[in-house]
PDB file with one MODEL, atoms N, CA, C and O in Angstrom:
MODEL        1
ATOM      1  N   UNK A   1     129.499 117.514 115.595  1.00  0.00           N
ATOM      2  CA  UNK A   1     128.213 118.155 115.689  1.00  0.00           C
ATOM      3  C   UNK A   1     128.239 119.294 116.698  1.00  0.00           C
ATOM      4  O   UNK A   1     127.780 120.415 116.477  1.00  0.00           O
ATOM      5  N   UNK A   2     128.879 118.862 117.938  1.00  0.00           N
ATOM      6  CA  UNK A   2     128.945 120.314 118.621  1.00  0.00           C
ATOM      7  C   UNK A   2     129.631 121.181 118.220  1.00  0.00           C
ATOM      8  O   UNK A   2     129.513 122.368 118.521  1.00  0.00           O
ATOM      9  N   UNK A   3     130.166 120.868 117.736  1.00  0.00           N
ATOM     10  CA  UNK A   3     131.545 122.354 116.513  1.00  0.00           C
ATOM     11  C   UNK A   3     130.222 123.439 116.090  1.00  0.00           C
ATOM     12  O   UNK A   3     129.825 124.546 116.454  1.00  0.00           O
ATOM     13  N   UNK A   4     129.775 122.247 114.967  1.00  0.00           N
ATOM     14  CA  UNK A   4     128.550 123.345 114.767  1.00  0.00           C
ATOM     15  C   UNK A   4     127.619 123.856 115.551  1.00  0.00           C
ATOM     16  O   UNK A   4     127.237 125.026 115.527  1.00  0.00           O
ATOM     17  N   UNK A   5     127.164 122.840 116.392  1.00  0.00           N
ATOM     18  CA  UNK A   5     126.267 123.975 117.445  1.00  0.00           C
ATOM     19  C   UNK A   5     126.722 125.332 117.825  1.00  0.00           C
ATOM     20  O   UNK A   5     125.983 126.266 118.132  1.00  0.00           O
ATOM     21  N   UNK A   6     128.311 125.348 117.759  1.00  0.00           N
ATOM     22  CA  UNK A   6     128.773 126.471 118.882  1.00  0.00           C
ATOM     23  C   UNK A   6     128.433 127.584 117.968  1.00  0.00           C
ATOM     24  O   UNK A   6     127.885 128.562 118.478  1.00  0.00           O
ATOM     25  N   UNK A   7     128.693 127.589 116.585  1.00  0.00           N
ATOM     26  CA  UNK A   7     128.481 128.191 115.566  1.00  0.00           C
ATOM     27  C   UNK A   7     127.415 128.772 114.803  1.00  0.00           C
ATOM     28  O   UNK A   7     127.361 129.768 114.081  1.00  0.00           O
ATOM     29  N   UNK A   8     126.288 127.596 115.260  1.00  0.00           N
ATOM     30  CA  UNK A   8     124.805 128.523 114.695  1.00  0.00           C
ATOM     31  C   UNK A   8     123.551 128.663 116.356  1.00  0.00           C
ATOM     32  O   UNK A   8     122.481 129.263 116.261  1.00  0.00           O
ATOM     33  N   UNK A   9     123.918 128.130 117.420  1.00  0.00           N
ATOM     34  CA  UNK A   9     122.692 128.329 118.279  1.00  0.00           C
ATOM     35  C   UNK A   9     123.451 128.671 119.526  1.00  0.00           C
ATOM     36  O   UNK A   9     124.652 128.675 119.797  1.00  0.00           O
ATOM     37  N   UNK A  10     122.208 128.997 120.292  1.00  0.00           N
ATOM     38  CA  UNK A  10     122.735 129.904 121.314  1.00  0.00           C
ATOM     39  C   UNK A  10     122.096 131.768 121.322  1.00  0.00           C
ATOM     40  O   UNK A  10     121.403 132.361 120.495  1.00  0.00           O
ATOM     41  N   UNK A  11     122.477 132.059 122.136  1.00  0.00           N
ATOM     42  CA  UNK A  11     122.122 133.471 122.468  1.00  0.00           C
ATOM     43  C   UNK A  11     123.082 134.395 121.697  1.00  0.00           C
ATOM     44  O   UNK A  11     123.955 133.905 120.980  1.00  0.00           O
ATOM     45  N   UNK A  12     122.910 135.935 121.855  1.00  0.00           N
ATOM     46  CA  UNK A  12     123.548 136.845 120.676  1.00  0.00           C
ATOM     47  C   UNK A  12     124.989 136.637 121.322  1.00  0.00           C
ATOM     48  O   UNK A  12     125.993 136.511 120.621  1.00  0.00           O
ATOM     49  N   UNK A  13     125.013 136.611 122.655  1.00  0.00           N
ATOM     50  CA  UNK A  13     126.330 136.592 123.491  1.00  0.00           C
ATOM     51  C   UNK A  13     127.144 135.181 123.063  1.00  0.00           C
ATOM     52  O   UNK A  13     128.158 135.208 122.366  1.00  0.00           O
ATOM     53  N   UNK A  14     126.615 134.092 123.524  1.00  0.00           N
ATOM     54  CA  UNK A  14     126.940 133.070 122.924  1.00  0.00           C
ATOM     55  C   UNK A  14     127.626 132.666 121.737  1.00  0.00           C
ATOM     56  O   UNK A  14     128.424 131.733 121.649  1.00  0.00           O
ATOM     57  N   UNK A  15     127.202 133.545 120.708  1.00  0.00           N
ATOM     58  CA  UNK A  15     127.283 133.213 118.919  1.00  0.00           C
ATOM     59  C   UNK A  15     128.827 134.035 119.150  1.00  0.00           C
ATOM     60  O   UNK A  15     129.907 133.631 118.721  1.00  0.00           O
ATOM     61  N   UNK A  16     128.644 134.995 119.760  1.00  0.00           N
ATOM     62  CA  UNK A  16     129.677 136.095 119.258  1.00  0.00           C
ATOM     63  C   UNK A  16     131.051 136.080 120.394  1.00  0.00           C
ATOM     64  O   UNK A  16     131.932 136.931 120.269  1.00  0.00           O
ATOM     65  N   UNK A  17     131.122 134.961 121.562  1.00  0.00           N
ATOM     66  CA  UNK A  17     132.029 134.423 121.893  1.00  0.00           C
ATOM     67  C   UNK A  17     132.515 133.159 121.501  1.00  0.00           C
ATOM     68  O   UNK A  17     133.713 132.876 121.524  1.00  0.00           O
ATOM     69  N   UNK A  18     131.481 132.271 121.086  1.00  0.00           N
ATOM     70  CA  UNK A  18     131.863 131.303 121.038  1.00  0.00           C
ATOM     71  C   UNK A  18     132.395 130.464 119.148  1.00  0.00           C
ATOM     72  O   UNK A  18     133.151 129.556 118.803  1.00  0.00           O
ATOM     73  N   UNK A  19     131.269 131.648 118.269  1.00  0.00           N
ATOM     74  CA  UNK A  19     131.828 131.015 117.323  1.00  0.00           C
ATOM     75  C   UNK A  19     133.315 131.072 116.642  1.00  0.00           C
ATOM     76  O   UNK A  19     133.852 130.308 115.840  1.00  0.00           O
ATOM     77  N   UNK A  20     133.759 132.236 117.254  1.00  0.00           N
ATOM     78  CA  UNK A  20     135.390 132.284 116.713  1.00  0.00           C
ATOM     79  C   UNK A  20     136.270 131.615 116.951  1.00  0.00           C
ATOM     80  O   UNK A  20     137.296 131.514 116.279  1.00  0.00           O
ATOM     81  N   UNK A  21     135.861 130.731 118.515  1.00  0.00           N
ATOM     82  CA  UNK A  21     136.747 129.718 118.978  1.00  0.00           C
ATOM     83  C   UNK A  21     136.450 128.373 118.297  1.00  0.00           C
ATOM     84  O   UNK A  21     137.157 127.365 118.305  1.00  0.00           O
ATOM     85  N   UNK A  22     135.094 128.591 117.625  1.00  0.00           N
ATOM     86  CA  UNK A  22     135.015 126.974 117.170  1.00  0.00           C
ATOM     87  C   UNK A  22     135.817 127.080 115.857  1.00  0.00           C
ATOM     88  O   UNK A  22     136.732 126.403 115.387  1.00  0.00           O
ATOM     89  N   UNK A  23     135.205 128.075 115.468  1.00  0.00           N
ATOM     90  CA  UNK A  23     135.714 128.215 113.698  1.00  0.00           C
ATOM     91  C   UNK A  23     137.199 127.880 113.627  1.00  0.00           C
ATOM     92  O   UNK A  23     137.592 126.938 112.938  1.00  0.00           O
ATOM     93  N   UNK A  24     138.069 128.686 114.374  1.00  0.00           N
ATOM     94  CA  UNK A  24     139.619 128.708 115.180  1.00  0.00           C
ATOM     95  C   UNK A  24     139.995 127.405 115.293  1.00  0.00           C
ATOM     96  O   UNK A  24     140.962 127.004 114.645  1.00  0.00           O
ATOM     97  N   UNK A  25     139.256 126.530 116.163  1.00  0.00           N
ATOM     98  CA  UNK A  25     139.160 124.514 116.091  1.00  0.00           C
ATOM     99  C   UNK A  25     139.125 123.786 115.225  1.00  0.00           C
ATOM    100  O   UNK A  25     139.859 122.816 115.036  1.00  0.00           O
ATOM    101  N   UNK A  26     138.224 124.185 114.563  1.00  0.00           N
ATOM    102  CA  UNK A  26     137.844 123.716 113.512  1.00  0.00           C
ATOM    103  C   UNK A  26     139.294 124.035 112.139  1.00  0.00           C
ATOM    104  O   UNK A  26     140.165 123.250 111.766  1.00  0.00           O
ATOM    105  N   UNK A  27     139.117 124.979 111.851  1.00  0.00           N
ATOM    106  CA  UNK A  27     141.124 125.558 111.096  1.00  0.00           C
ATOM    107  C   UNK A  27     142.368 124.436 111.797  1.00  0.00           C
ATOM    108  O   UNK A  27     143.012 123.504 111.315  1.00  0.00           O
ATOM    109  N   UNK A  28     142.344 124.678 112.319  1.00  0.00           N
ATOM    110  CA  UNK A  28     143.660 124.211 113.270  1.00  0.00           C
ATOM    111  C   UNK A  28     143.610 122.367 112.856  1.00  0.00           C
ATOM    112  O   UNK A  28     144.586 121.738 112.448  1.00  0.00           O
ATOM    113  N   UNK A  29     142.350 121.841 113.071  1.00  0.00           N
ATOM    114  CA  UNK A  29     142.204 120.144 113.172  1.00  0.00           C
ATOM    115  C   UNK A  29     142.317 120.371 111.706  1.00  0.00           C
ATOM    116  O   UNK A  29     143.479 120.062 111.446  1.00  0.00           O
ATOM    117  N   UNK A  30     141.680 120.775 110.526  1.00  0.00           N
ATOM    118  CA  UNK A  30     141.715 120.865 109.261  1.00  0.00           C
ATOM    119  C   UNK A  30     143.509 121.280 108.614  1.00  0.00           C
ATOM    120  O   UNK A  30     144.039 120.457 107.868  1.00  0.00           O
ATOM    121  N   UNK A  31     143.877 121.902 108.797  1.00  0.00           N
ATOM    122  CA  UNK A  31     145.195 121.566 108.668  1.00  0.00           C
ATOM    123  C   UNK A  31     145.791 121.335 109.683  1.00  0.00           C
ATOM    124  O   UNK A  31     146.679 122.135 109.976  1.00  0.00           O
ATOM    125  N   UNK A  32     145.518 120.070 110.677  1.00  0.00           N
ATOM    126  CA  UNK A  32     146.572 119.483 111.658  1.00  0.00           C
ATOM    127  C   UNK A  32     147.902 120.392 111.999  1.00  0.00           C
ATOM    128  O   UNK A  32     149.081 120.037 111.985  1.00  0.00           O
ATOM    129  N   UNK A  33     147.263 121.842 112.348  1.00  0.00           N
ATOM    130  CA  UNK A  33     148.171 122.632 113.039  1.00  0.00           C
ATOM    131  C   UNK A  33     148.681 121.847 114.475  1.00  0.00           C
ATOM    132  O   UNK A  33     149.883 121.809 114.740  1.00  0.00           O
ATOM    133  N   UNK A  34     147.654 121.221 115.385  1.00  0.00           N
ATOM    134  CA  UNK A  34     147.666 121.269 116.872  1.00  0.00           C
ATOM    135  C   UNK A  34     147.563 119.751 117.133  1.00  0.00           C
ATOM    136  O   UNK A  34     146.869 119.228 116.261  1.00  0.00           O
ATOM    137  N   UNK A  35     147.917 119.078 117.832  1.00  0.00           N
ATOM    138  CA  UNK A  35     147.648 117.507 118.199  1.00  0.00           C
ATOM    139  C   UNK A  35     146.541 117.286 118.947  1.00  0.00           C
ATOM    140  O   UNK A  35     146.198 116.122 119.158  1.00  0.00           O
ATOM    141  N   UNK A  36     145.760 118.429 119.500  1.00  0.00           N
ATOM    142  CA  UNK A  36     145.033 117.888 120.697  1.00  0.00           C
ATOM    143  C   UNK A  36     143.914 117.613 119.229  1.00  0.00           C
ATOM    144  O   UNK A  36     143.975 118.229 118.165  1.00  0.00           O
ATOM    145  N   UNK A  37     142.866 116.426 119.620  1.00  0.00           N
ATOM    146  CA  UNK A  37     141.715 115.857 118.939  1.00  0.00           C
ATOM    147  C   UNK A  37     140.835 117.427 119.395  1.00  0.00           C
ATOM    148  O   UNK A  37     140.908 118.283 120.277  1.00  0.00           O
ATOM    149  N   UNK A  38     139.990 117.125 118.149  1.00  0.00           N
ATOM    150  CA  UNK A  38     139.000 118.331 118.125  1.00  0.00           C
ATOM    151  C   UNK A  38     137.862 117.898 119.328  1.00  0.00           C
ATOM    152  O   UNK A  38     137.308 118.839 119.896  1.00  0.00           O
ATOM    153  N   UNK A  39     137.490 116.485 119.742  1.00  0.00           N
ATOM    154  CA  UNK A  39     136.998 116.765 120.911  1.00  0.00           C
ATOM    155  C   UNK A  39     137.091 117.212 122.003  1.00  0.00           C
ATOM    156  O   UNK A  39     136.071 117.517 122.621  1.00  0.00           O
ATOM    157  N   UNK A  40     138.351 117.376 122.548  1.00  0.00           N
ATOM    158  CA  UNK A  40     139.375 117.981 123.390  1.00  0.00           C
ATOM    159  C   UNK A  40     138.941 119.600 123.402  1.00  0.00           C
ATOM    160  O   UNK A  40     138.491 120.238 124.354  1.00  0.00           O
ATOM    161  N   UNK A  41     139.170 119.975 122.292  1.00  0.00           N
ATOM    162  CA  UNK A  41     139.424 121.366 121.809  1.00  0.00           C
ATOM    163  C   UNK A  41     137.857 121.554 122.037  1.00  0.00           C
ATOM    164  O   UNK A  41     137.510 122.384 122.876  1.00  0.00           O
ATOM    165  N   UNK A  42     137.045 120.947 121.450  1.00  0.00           N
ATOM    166  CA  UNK A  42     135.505 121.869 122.069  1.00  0.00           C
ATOM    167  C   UNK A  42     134.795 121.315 123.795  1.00  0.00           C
ATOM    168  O   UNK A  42     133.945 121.838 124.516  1.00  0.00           O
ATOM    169  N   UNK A  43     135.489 120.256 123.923  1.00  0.00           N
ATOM    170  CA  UNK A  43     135.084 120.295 125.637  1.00  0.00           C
ATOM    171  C   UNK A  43     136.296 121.679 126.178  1.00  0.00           C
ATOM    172  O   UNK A  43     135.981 122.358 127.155  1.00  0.00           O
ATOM    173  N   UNK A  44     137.348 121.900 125.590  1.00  0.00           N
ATOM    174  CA  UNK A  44     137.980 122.891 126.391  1.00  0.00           C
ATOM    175  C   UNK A  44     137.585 124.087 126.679  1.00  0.00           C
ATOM    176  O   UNK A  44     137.636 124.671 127.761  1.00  0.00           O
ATOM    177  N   UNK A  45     136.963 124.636 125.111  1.00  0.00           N
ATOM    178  CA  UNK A  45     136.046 125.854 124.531  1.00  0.00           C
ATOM    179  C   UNK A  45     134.613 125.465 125.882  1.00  0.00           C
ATOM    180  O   UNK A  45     134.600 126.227 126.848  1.00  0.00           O
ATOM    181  N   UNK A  46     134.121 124.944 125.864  1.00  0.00           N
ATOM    182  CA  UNK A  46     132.592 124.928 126.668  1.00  0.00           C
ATOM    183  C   UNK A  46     133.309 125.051 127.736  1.00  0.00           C
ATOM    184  O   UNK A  46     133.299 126.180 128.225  1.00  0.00           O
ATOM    185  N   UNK A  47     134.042 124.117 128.360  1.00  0.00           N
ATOM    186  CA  UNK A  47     134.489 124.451 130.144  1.00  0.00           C
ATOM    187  C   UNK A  47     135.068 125.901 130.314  1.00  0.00           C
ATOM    188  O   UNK A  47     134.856 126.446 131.397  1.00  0.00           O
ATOM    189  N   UNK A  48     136.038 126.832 129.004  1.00  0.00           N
ATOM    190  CA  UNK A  48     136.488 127.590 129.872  1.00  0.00           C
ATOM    191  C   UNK A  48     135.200 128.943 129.730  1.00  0.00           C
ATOM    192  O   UNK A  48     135.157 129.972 130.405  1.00  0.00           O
ATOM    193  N   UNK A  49     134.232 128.502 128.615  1.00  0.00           N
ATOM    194  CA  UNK A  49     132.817 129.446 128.632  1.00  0.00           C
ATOM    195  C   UNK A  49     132.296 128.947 129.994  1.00  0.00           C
ATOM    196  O   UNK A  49     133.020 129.412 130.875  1.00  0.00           O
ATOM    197  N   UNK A  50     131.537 128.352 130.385  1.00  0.00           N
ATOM    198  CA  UNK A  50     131.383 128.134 131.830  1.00  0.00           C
ATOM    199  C   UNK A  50     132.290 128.722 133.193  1.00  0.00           C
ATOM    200  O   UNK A  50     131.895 129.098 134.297  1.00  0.00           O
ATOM    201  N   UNK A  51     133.419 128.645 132.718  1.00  0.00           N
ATOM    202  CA  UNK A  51     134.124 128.965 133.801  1.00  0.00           C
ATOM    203  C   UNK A  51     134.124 130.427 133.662  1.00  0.00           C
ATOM    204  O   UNK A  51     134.337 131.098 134.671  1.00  0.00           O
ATOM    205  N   UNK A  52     133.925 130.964 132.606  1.00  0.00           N
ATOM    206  CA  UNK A  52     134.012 132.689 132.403  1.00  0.00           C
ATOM    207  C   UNK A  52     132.221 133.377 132.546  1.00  0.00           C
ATOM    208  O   UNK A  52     131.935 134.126 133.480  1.00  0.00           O
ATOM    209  N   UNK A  53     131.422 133.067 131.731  1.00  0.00           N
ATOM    210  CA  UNK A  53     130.621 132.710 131.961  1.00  0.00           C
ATOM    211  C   UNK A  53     129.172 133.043 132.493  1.00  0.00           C
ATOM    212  O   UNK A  53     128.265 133.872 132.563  1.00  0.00           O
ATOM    213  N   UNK A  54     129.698 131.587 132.864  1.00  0.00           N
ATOM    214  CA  UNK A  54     128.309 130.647 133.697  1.00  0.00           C
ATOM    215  C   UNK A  54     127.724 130.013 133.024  1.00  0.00           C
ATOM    216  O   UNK A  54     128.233 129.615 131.976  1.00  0.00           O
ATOM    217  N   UNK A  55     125.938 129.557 133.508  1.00  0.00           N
ATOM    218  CA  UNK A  55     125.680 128.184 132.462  1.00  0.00           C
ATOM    219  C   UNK A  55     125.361 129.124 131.028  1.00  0.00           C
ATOM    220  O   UNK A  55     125.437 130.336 130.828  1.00  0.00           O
ATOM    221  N   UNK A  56     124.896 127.744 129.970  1.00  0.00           N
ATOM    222  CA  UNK A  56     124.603 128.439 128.823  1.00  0.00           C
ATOM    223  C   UNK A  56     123.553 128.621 128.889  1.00  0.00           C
ATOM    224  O   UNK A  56     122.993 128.233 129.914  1.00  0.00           O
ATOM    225  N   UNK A  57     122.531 129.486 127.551  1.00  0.00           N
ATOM    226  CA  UNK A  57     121.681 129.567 127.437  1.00  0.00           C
ATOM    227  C   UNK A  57     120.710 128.262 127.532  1.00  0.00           C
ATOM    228  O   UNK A  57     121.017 127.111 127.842  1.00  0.00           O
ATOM    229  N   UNK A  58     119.581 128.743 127.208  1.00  0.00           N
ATOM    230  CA  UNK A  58     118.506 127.259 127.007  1.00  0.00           C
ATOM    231  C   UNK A  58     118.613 126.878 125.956  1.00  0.00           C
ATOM    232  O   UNK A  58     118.779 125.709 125.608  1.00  0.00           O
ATOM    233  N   UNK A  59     118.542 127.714 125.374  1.00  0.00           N
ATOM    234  CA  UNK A  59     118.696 126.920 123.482  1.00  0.00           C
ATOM    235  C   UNK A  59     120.097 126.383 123.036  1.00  0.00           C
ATOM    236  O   UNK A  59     119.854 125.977 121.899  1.00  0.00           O
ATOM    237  N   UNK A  60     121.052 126.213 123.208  1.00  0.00           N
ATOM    238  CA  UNK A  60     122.426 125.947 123.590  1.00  0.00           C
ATOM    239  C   UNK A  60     122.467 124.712 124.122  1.00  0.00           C
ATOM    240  O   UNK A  60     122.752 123.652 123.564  1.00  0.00           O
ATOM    241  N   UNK A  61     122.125 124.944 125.378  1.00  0.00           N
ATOM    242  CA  UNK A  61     122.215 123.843 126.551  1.00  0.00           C
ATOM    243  C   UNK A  61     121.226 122.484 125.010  1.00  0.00           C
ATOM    244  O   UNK A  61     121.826 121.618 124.372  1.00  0.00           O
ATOM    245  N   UNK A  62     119.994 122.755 124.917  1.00  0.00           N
ATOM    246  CA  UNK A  62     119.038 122.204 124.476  1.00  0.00           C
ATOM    247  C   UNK A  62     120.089 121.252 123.337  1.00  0.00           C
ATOM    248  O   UNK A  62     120.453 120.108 123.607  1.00  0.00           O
ATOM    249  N   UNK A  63     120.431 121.900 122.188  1.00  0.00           N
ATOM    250  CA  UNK A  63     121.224 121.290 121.450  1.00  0.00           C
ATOM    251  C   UNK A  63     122.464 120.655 121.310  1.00  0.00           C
ATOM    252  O   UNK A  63     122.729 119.837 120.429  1.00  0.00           O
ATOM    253  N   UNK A  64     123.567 121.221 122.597  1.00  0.00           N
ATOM    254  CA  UNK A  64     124.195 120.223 122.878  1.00  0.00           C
ATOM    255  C   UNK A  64     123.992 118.939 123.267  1.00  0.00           C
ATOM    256  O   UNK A  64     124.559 117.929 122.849  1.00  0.00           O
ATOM    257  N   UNK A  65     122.886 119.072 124.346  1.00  0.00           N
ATOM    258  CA  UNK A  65     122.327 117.913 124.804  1.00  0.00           C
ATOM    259  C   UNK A  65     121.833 117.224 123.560  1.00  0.00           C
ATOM    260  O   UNK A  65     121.796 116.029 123.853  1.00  0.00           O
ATOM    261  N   UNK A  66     121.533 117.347 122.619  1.00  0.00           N
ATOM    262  CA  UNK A  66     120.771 116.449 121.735  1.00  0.00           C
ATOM    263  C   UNK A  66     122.486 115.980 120.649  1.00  0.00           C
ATOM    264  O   UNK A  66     122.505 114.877 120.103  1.00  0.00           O
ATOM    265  N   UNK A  67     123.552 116.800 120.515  1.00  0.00           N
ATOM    266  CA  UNK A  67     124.537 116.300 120.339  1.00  0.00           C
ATOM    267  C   UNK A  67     125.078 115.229 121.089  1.00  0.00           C
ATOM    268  O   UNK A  67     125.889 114.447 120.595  1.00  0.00           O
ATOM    269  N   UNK A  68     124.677 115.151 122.246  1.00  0.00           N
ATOM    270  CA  UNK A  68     125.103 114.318 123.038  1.00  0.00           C
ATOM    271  C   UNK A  68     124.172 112.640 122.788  1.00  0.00           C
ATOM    272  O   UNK A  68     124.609 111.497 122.653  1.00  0.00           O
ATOM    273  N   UNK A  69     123.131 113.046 122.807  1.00  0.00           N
ATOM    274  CA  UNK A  69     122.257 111.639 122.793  1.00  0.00           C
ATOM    275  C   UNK A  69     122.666 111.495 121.258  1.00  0.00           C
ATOM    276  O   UNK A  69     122.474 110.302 121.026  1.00  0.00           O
ATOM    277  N   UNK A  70     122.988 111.913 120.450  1.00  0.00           N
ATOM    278  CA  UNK A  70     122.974 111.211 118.966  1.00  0.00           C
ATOM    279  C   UNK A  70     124.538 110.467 118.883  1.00  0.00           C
ATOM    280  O   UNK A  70     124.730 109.384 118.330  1.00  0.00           O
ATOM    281  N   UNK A  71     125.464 111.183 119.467  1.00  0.00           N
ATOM    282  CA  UNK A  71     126.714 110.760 120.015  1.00  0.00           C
ATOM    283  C   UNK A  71     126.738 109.292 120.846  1.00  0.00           C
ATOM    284  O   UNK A  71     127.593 108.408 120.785  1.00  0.00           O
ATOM    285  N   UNK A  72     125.328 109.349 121.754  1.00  0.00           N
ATOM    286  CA  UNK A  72     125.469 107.959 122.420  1.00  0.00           C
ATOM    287  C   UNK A  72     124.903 106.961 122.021  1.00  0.00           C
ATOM    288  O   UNK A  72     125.147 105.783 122.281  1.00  0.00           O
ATOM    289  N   UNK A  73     123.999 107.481 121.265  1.00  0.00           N
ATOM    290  CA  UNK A  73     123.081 106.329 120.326  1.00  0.00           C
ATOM    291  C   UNK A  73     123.676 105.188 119.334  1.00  0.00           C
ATOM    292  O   UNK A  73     122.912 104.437 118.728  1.00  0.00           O
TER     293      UNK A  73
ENDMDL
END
């Protein structure tokens, strides 16, 4: 679910850094180019956006977080 978040929400900046790296994740786990698990690969994508950065938007932030509670539910 966060794959897709990275891909449709978020700010104009957001969409246009971040969806090429998901799409890119997303390829790679689909033909098992890479070993790392695709959760790996999008906590890596968000930490090194943060680390470049800073926080995310609100609408971003908003829907990960709700990836997250459906994840823990």
């Amino acid at each position: 679910m966060a794959l897709s978040v990275l891909t449709c929400f978020g700010n104009n900046k957001e969409r246009r850094l971040l969806k090429p790296l998901a799409m890119m994740a997303r390829q790679q786990y689909l033909q098992a180019i890479d070993e790392e698990s695709l959760a790996l690969k999008v906590n890596r994508i968000l930490a090194e956006y943060l680390h470049k950065h800073g926080d995310f938007s609100e609408q971003l932030t908003i829907f990960l977080g709700k990836c997250r509670q459906m994840a823990t539910a």
